[in-house]
N, C-alpha and C positions, 0 to 999 in steps of 0.2 A: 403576510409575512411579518415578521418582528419589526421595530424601527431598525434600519442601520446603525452599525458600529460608528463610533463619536468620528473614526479618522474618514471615514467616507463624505465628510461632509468638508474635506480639505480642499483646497483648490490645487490642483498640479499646475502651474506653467509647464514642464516640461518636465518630463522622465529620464532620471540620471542614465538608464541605459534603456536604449530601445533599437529594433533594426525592424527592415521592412521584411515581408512574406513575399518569395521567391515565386515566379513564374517562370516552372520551369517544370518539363518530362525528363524525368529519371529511367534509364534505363535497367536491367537487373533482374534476378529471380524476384517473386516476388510470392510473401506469405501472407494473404489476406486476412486468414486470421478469423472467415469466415468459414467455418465447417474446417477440414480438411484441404482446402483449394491450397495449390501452389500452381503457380503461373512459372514455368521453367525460362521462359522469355521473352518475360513481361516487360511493362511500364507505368507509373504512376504519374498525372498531370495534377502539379501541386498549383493551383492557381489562387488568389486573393485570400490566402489562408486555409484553405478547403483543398479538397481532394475532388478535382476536375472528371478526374476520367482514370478509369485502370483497366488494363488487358492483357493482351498480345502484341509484342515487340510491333506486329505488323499494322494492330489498329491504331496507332499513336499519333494524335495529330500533328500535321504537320506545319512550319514556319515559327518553332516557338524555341527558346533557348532550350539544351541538351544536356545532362550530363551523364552518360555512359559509364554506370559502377563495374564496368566490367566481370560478370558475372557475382557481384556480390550480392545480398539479400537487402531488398525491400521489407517493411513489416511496421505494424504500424509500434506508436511508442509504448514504452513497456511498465507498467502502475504497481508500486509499492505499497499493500492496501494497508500495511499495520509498520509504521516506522517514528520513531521516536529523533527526530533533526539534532536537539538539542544535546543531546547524548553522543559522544565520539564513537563508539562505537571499539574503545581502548580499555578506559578502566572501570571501574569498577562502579556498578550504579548508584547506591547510593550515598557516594562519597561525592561524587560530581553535584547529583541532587541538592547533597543537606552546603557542598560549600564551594560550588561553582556560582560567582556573580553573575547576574544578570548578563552585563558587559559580555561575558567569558560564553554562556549560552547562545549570545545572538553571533556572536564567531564560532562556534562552531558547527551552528545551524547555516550559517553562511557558506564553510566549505564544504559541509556535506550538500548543500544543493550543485554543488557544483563538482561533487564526486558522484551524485546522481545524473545529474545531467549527463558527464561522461560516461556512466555506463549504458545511456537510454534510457534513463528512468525518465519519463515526461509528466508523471505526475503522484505524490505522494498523501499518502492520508494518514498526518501527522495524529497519532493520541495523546501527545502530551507529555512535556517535562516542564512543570507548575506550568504557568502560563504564557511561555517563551514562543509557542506555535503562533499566538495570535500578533504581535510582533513581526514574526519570520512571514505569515500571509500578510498584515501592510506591507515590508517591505518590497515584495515582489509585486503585489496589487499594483502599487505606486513607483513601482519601476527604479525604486531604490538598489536593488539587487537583482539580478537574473538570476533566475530559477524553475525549478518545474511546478505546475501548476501543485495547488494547494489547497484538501480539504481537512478540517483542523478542528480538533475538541477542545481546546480550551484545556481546562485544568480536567484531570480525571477524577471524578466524584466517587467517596468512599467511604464507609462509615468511621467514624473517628475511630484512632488507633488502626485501620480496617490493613491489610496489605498493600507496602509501599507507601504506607500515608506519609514517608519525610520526600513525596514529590507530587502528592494529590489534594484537593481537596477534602478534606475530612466535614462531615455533618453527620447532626443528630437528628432522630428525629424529621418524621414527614415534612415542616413544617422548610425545617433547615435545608432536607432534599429539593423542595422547589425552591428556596436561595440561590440554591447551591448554581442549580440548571437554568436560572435567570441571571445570573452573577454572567454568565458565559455566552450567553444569548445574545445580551448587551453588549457583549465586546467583540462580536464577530463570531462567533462558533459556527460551523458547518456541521459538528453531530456533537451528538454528546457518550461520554464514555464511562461507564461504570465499573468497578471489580467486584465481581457478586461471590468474589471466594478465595481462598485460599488452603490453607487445611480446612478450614471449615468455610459454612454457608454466612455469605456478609447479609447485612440491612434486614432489619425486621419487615415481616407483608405490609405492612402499612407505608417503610421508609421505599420499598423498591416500587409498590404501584403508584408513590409522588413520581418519585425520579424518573421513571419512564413515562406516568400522566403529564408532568411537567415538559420533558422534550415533546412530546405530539404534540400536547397543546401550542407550543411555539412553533407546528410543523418542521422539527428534525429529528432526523431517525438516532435511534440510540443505540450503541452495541455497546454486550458485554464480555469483558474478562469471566472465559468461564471452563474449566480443563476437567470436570471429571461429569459422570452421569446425572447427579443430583441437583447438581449447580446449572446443566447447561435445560434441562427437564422444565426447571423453576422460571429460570428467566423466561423461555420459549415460550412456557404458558402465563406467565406475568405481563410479556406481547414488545420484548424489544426486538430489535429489527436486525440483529449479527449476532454473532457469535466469531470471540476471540479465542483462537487456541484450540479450544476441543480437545477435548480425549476420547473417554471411554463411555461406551452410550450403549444403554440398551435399543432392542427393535423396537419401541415402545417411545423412547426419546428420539430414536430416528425418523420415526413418522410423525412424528409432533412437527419435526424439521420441516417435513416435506408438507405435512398440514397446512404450516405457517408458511410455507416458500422463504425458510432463511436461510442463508450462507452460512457458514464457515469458514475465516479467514488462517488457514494453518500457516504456523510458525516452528518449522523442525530446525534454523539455520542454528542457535545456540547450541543443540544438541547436535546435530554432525560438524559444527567446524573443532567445539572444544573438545569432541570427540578425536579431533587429528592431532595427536602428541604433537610433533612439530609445533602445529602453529598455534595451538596452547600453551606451550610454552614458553614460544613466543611475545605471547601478551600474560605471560603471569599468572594464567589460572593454575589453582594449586594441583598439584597432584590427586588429590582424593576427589575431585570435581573433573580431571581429566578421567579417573576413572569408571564415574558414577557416571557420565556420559557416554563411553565406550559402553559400557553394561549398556544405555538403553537403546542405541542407536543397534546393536547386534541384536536388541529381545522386538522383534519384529510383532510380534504378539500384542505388545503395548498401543500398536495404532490400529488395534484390529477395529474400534468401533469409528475411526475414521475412514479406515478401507470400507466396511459396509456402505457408510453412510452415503460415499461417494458413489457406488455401485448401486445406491438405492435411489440416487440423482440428487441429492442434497447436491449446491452447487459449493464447489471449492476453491479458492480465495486465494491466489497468492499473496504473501505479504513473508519479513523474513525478524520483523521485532530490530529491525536496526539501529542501532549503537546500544545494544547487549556488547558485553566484552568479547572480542574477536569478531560480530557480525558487524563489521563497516559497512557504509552504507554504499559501494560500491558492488558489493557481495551480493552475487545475482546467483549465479551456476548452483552451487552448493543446495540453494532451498528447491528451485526446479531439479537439479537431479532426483534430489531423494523423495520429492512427490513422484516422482517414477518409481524411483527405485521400491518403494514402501506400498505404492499401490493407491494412492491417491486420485491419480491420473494415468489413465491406461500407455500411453507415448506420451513423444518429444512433443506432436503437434497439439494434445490437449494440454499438457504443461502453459504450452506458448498460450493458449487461447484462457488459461490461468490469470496469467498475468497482463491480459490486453484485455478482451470480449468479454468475458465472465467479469475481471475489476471493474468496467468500464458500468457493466451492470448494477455492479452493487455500491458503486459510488453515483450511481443517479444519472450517468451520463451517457446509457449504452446506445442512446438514440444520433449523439456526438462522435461520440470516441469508440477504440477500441478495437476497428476492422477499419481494411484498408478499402471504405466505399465509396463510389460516388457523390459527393454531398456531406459527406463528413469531415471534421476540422480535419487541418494535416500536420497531426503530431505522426511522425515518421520515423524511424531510423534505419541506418544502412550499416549492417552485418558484412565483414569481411567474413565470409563461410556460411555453413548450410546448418542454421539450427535445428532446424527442423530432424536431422541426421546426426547433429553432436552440440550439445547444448553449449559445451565448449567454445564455439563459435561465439557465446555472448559474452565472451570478455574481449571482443576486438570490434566493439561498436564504433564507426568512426565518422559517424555523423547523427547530429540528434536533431530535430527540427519541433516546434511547437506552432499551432497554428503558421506555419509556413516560413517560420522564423528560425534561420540557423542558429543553434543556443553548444552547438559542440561541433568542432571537425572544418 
């Protein structure tokens, strides 16, 4: 692996916030998260950070501290796979980008970990507002802030002028691509993130086989920003390892997908929330962007090569692009409904396995996290209601645990 990031080599005497990992069976419906299983009345043994033991109300060992959610839901914590910290998730992008300081970035990375936390979110995979993620993972690392756990790109690499470039890194040239993905390396990055498009196709063949040659060669995986057939075709066989967004994909680009075994991490929360006049309004988006949104959220036709590709078993990726204008980052329901609703994910209970099992996967960790199993860390949280039946249910999360550490509730 790369050397360590310079702050790893810091001494902690002590961590400004810390608590111990509960020993303790929770009583409760319980949604494992594994297949379809729901345990009607179950229990989970959260012991030394791990997940002890889970069943039936009646196997639950016994002489150990209790706490009886009285029929609320078990399940394990729930992963934001494409979210931006740094961004509010209020105005407008890149106003914040070109003249939010430093200072201003790391506050409000600060309280969206802690409007994630509250809503169960246990773990986020930051792309990047310049390079405020890598920051926001010391502080949590080092116990300077509580938070949910954190994998983090660094700045987003992009060909100069390329889309978005007043909050990415811009380079030229192959040469400048492996800078670019050593530049981030060095300072802690968990993946690397590229935008391979916009109206048109970014980085010449030369600059995108650095930039991706470049993250392997450090061993981390690289995904791109990629939303129409041409764009997501390119990367796929160019050999990075996600795909952001997605759109529209031939059969041809689908089985490339399924060739490669890459994800898909979809992002519809901007277009159904600023699709809701109300709370469009609310934040400011203009009118002609309230209705450029209604238009695509009602033309169901638009996600037709995401619907395939899911039905063709490409794996699908919750994530919701939060702090886009009106997506805060406590905004869960919204992006799991309409992967139902759209055809993404066939029910509630593959939704939920969206955003646990499947992310847990495609952030490297599905051997950890993700499912509520024996032996796995105990990132947890407890549902007042039955998501599984009304996804609704996910806005009254009222307890969130990480490794066995109460962080909400």
């Amino acid at each position: 692996m790369p050397e360590p990031a310079a702050w790893k080599y810091q001494k902690i005497t002590k961590p400004m916030f810390q608590s111990d990992s509960v020993n303790t069976v929770f009583f409760g419906r319980v949604i494992t998260c594994v297949g379809d299983e729901v345990i009607e009345d179950g229990f989970v043994h959260v012991k030394d950070g791990k997940i002890a033991a889970v069943g039936p109300r009646a196997a639950a060992p016994a002489g150990i501290d209790t706490l009886d959610t009285n029929g609320k839901t078990l399940m394990p914590g729930m992963m934001n796979s494409h979210a931006h910290l740094s961004w509010d998730g209020i105005h407008e992008l890149s106003q914040q980008s070109m003249f939010d300081s430093p200072e201003i970035r790391a506050y409000k990375a600060a309280g969206n970990m802690l409007k994630s936390l509250r809503a169960g979110i246990t773990l986020v995979r930051d792309l990047g507002v310049h390079d405020a993620n890598l920051f926001t993972k010391q502080a949590v690392a080092q116990g300077i802030f509580p938070g949910p756990r954190l994998l983090v790109s660094g700045e987003s690499i992009i060909q100069t002028g390329g889309h978005t470039y007043w909050v990415c890194r811009e380079a030229s040239g192959a040469d400048e691509m492996r800078r670019a993905v050593r530049d981030q390396v060095k300072r802690g990055a968990d993946l690397i993130k590229i935008m391979a498009c916009h109206d048109t196709l970014e980085f010449t063949d030369d600059e995108l086989a650095a930039v991706i040659d470049e993250a392997h060669r450090n061993r981390l995986p690289i995904t791109a920003h990629a939303t129409y057939d041409t764009c997501i075709a390119r990367v796929a066989e160019a050999g990075v390892d996600c795909i952001e967004h997605g759109g529209s994909m031939s059969d041809a680009t689908i089985q490339l997908l399924l060739d490669r075994k890459l994800p898909i991490v979809t992002t519809f929360s901007a277009l159904v929330i600023q699709a809701n006049e109300e709370i469009a309004r609310a934040f400011g988006i203009p009118e002609w962007k309230i209705e450029e949104r209604k238009k695509a959220v009602a033309d169901k036709s638009r996600f037709d090569g995401l619907v395939r590709a899911s039905k063709a078993g490409v794996p699908i990726v919750f994530g919701t692009d939060a702090g886009s204008p009106a997506v805060e980052h406590d905004r869960i329901v919204p992006e799991l409904g309409f992967m139902v609703e759209v055809g993404v994910c066939p029910d509630n209970l593959d939704a939920l396995r969206a955003i646990t099992a499947r992310a847990a996967v495609l952030n490297g960790m599905g051997d950890k996290l993700g499912t509520l199993e024996t032996g796995k860390l105990a990132d947890m949280i407890v549902v007042d209601g039955k998501p599984d039946q009304d996804l609704n249910a996910l806005e009254k999360v009222v307890m969130t645990f990480i490794d066995g550490k109460r962080m909400h509730g």
